[in-house]
C-alpha positions in Angstrom: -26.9 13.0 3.2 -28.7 16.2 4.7 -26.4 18.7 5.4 -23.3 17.0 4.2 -21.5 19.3 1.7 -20.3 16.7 -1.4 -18.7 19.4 -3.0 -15.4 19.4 -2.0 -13.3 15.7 -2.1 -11.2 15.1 1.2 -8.7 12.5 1.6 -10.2 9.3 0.2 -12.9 11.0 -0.3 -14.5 9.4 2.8 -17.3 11.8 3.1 -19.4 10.4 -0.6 -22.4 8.0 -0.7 -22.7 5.0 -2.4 -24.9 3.7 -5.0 -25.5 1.1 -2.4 -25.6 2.1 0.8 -26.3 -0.8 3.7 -26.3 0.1 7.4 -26.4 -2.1 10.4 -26.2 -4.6 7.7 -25.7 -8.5 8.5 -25.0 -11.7 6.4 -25.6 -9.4 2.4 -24.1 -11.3 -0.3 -23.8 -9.4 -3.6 -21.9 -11.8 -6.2 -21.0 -11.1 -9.9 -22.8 -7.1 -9.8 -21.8 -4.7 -12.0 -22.0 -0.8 -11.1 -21.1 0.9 -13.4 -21.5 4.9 -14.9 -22.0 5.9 -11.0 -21.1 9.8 -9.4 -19.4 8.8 -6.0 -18.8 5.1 -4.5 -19.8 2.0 -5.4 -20.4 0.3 -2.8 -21.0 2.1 1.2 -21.0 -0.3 4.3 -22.2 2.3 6.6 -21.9 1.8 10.9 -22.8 -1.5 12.2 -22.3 -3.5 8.9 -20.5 -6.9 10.2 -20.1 -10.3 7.8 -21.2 -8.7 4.4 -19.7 -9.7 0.7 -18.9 -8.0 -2.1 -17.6 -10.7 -4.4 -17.0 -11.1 -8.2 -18.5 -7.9 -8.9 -17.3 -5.1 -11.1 -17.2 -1.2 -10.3 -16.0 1.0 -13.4 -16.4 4.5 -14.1 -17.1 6.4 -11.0 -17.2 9.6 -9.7 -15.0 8.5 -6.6 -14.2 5.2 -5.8 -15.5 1.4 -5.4 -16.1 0.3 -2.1 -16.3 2.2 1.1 -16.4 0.7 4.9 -17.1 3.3 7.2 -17.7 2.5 11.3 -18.7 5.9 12.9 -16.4 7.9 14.0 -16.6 7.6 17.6 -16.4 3.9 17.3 -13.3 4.4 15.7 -11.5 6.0 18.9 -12.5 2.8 20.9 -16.2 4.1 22.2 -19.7 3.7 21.6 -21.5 0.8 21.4 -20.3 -2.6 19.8 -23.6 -3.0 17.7 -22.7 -0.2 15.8 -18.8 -1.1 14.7 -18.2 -2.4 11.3 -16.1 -5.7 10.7 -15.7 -9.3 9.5 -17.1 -8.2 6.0 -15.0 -10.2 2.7 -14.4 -8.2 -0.4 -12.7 -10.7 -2.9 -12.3 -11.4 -6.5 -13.3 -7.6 -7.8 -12.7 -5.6 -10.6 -12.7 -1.9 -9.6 -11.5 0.4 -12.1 -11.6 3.4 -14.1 -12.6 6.0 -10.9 -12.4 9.6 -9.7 -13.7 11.1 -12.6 -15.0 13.9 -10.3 -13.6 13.2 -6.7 -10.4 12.3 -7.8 -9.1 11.7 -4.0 -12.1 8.2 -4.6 -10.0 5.0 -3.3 -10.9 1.7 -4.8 -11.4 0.2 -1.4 -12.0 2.2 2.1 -11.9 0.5 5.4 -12.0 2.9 8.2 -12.4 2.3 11.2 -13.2 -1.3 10.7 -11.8 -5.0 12.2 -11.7 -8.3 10.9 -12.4 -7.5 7.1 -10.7 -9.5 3.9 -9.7 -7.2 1.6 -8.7 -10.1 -1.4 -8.1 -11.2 -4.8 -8.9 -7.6 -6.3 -8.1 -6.1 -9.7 -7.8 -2.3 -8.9 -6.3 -0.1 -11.7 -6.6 3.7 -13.6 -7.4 5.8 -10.3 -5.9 9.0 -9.7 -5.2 8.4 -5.6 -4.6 5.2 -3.6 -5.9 1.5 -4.3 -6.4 0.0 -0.8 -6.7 2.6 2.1 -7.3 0.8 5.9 -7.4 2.4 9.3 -7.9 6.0 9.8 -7.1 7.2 13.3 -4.1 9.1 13.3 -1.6 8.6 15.6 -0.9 6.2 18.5 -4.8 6.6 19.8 -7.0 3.6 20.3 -9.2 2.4 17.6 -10.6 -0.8 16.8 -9.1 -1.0 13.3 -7.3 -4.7 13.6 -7.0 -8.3 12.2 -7.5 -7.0 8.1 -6.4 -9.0 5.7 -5.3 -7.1 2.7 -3.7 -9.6 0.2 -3.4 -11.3 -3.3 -4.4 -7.9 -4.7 -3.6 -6.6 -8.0 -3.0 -3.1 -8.2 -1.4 -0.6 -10.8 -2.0 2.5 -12.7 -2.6 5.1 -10.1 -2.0 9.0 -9.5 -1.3 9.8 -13.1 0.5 12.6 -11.8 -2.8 14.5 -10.3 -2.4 13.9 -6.5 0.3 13.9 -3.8 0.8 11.8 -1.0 -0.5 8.7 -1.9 0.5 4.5 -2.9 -0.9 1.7 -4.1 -1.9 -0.1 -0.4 -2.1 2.7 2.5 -2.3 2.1 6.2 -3.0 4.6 8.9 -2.8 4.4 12.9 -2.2 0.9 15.1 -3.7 -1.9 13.5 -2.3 -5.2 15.2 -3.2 -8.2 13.6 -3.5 -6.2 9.9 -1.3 -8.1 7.5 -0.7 -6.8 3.9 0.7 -10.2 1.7 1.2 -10.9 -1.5 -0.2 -8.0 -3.5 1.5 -7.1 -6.7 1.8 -2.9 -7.0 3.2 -1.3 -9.7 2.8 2.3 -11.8 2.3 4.5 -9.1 2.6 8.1 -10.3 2.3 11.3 -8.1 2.3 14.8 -8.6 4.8 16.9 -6.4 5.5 14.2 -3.7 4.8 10.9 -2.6 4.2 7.8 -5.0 4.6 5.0 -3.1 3.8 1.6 -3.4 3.0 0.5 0.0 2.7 3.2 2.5 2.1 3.0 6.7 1.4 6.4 7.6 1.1 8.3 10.6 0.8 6.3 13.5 1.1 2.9 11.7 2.2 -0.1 14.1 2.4 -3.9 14.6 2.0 -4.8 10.7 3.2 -7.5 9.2 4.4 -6.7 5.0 5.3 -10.0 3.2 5.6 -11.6 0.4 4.6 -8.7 -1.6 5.7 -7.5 -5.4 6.2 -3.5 -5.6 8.3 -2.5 -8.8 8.2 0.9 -11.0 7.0 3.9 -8.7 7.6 7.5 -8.4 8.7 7.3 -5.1 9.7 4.6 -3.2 8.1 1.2 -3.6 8.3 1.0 0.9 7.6 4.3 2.7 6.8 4.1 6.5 5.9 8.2 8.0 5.6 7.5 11.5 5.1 3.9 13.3 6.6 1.1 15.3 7.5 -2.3 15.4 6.9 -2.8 11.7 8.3 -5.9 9.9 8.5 -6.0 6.4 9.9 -9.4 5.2 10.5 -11.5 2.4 9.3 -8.4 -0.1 10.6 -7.8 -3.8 11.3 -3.9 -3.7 12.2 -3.3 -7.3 12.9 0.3 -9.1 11.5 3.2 -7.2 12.1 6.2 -8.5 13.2 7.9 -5.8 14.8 5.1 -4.0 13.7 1.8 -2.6 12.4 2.1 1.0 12.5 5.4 3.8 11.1 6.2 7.2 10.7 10.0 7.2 9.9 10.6 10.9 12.6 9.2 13.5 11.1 8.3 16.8 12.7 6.7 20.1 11.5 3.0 19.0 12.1 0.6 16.6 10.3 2.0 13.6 10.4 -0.8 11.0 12.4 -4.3 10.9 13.4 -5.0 7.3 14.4 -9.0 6.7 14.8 -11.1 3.9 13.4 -8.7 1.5 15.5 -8.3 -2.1 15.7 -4.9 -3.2 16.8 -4.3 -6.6 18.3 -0.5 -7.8 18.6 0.9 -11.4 21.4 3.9 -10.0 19.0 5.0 -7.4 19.9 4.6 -3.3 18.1 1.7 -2.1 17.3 2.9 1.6 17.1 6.6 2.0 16.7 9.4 5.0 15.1 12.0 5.2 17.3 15.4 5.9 20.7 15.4 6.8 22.1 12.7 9.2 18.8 10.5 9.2 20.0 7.2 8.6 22.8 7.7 11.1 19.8 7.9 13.9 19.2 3.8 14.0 15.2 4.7 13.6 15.1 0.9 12.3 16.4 -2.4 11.4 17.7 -4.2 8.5 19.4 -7.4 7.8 19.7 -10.8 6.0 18.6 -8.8 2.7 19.6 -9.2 -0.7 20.7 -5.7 -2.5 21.6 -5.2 -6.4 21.9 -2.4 -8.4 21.3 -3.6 -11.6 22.7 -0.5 -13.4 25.9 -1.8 -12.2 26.9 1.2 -9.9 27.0 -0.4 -6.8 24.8 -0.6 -4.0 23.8 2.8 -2.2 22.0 4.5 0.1 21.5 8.3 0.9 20.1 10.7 3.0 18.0 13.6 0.7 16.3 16.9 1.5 14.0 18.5 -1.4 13.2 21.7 -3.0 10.1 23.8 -3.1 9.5 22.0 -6.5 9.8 18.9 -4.8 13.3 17.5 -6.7 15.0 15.4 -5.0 18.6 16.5 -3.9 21.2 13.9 -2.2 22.8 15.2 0.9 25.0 12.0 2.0 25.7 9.2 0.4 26.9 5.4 2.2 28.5 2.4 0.5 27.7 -0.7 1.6 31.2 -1.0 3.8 29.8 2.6 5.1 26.0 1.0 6.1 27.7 -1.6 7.3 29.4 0.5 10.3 26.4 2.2 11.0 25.2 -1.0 11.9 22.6 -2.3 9.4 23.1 -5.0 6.7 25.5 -7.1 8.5 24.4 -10.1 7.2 23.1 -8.9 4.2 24.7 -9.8 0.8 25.4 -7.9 -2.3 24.1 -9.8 -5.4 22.5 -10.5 -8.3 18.9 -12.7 -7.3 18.8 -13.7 -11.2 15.2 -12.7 -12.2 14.1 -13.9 -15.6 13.5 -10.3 -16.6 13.2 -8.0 -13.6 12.5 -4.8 -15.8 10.1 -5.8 -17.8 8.0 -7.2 -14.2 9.2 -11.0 -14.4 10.3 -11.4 -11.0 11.2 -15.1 -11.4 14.1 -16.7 -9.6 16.1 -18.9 -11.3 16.7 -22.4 -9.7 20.6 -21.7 -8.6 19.7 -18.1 -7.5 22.2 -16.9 -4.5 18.7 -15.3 -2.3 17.2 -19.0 -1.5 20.8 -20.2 -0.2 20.3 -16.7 1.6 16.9 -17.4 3.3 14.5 -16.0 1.0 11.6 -18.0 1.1 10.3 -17.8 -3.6 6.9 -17.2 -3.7 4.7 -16.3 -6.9 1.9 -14.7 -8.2 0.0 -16.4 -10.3 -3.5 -16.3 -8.3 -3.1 -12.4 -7.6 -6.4 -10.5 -8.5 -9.2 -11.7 -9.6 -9.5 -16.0 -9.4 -12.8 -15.8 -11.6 -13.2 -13.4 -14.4 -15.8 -10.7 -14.1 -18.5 -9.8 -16.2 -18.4 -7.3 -18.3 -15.9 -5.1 -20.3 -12.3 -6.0 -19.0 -10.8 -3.1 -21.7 -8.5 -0.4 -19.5 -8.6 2.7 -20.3 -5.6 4.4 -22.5 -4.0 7.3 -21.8 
């Protein structure tokens, strides 16, 4: 690390070492480790690292975060050699937690600039930025970040209120072939601005979101920057703070397709604009959803604007016969999907529920996170 300055803690913290570090690395297997008491990453799969795991192991207490990916940065924009990308590695079945101590920007898992990896089966908790972070060329450039799999996570307890800008699973640039699936996201606090639970950021395009769980954040639990031809389907979107799902930038394509998802409001708007007249701009799609309020107000939506203290203020508000004649939602319906206890995180349907007659396709949790226990202490840490 020669002439690297460690000092300072970027976004992700990208820049830090590992207590393992592997480069040009082929066919490593590390099963049931535990790091633990470490100042930076875990784990660091440097350049050139292809068909590595990192399974059943646990990372807790760390200066930064767990595991890092990292191809070079050239490779990243689609150049350099092929021997020296990084890809195909698995990281399943992991208990990460506990991190940032001194970089607080650490992420529990890195990929950037990396194709092909499994990103499964994790436990990630009590870090004061993101979870999952995958991609990393902003923008509409070329990169050869593609084909992740980033799934059956389990992920709660971030940002604590330290850090802006950040979510529970966080995308950046094109990454065709990346699907994010059944991960289960919730507590995700932020500072000023920005707790979401799943975020695409700038330059985000041809992902598939499904069958994922996001309830309880700061923000909302779907937030898309800038991107295109997104779908998010078949998603349980449940009590975000600040709404339920917004695309802040509008651009001249379809930015997002929404279907199937069930989004469920305590008083809040479930889609929301950024800046007066937003949502009028048909930025994306939305239909066949099921929307509740469970507060009993009605379903909403609003554009919003905010202060230099970062509250949120309402400009416009739409009922549903308003969304409606703007042209989204016109085969969406308005009702209750009959969780067992949708507050307290049980997000089973019942039998007679109105959303399967509606297309929504019940899927559960019960294998997210870890499917063997690690070793070690499993004790969280208490606020």
């Amino acid at each position: 690390m020669d002439g690297v300055d460690l000092a300072g803690a970027p976004q992700g913290a990208y820049h830090l070492p590992g207590a393992i570090e592997l480069r040009g690395a082929r066919n490593c297997v590390f099963d049931r480790c535990v790091l633990e008491h470490i100042g930076m990453y875990g784990f660091d799969l440097q350049q050139g690292c292809v068909s590595n795991r990192i399974v059943r192991c646990e990372i807790r207490d760390m200066g930064a975060g767990g595991i890092k990916l990292s191809g070079a940065a050239a490779v990243g924009r689609a150049k350099g050699a092929e021997t020296l990308r990084t890809g195909l590695n698995i990281m399943t079945d992991n208990h990460i937690h506990d991190g940032g101590y001194v970089f607080a920007s650490g992420v529990g898992i890195l990929a950037r600039h990396a194709y092909g990896n499994v990103i499964a089966h994790n436990h990630i908790h009590h870090l004061f930025y993101t979870g999952i972070s995958c991609g990393w060329e902003w923008g509409y450039k070329d990169n050869v970040t593609k084909d992740n799999t980033i799934e059956f996570n389990h992920i709660h307890d971030l940002g604590f209120g330290l850090i802006n800008d950040m979510g529970g699973i966080y995308l950046l640039g094109v990454q065709p072939g990346t699907v994010v699936r059944g991960n289960l996201i919730y507590n995700v606090t932020k500072k000023n601005y920005g707790g979401w639970g799943i975020y695409l950021d700038e330059g985000s395009a041809h992902v598939i979101v499904e069958n994922n769980i996001v309830y309880r954040t700061h923000s909302q639990c779907f937030h898309e920057n800038i991107g295109g031809e997104n779908i998010v389907r078949n998603n349980i979107f449940a009590f975000g703070g600040e709404g339920l799902a917004t695309l802040t930038h509008i651009e001249a394509h379809n930015s997002i397709t929404y279907e199937k998802n069930i989004f469920i409001s305590d008083g809040t708007p479930i889609f929301v604009g950024k800046h007066e007249g937003a949502l009028q701009q048909n930025a994306f799609r939305s239909d066949c959803n099921i929307l509740w309020d469970i507060s009993g107000k009605g379903v909403c939506h609003a554009n919003y604007d905010k202060d230099d203290h970062a509250q949120m203020r309402y400009l416009e508000w739409f009922d549903m016969e308003q969304w409606r004649a703007l042209g989204y939602d016109l085969h969406s319906i308005e009702a209750d999907p009959g969780f067992t206890n949708a507050r307290q995180g049980d997000f089973t349907l019942a039998a007679a529920s109105p959303v399967i007659a509606h297309g929504f396709v019940p899927f559960e949790l019960s294998t997210v996170g870890p499917r063997t226990a690690c070793e070690g202490t499993k004790g969280e840490r208490r606020e």
